[in-house]
N, C-alpha and C positions, 0 to 999 in steps of 0.2 A: 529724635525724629529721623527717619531712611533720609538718604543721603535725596532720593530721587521720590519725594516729600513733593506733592502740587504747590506748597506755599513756601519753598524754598527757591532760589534762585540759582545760577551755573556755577555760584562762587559758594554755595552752603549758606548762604545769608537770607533771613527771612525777609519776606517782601512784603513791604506794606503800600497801601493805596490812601494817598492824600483828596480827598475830596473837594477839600475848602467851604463843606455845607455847615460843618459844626461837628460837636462833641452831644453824642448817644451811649450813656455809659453806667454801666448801675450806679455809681456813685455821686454822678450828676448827669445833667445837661446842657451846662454854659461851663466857659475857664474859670471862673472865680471857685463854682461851687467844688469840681474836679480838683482843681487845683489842692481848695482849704480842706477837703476829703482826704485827697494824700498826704499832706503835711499830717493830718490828723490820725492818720495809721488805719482811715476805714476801708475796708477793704470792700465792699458792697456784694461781697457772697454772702448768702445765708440759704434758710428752707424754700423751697417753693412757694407760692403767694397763691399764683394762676391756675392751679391746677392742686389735682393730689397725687402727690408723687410716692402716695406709701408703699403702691404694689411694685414699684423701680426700686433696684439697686440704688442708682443716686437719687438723694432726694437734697440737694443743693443745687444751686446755680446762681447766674450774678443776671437776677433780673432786672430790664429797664423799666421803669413808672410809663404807663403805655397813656397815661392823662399829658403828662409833660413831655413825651412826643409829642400829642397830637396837638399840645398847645406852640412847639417851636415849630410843628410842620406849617400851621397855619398862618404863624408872626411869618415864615421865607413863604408861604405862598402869596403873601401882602407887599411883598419889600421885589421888586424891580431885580431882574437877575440881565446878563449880556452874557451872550457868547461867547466873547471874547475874552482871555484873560493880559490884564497888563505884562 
């Protein structure tokens, strides 16, 4: 990666952004499922699902379950959120 990379930081280290909404990740959606995915060696890259990707060069990617979004977006639009963090 260039040294002067938008997702790098003044020290060469990548920057990550903590949310605290959850985990969105091809191999789950909650820590238990992510978690036993890795121990399990699954990597959650494969073919295309969404689309068809035969006339692309790449035709992999590590797609999310866009049902199991829409089912944790909806459990946090139920569940009481504050401003404020402890």
């Amino acid at each position: 990666m260039p040294k002067n990379h938008p997702n790098l930081s003044r020290n060469g280290r990548h920057r990550v952004v903590v949310t605290g909404v959850g985990i969105a990740s091809a191999i789950g959606t909650d820590e238990a499922t992510v978690w036993n995915n890795l121990m399990a060696g699954k990597s959650g890259i494969g073919p295309f699902r969404i689309f068809d990707a035969s006339e692309h060069k790449i035709q992999i990617g590590a797609e999310i379950d866009s049902e199991l979004i829409q089912e944790k977006l909806a459990r946090l639009k139920r569940r009481p959120v504050d401003r404020a963090v402890d």
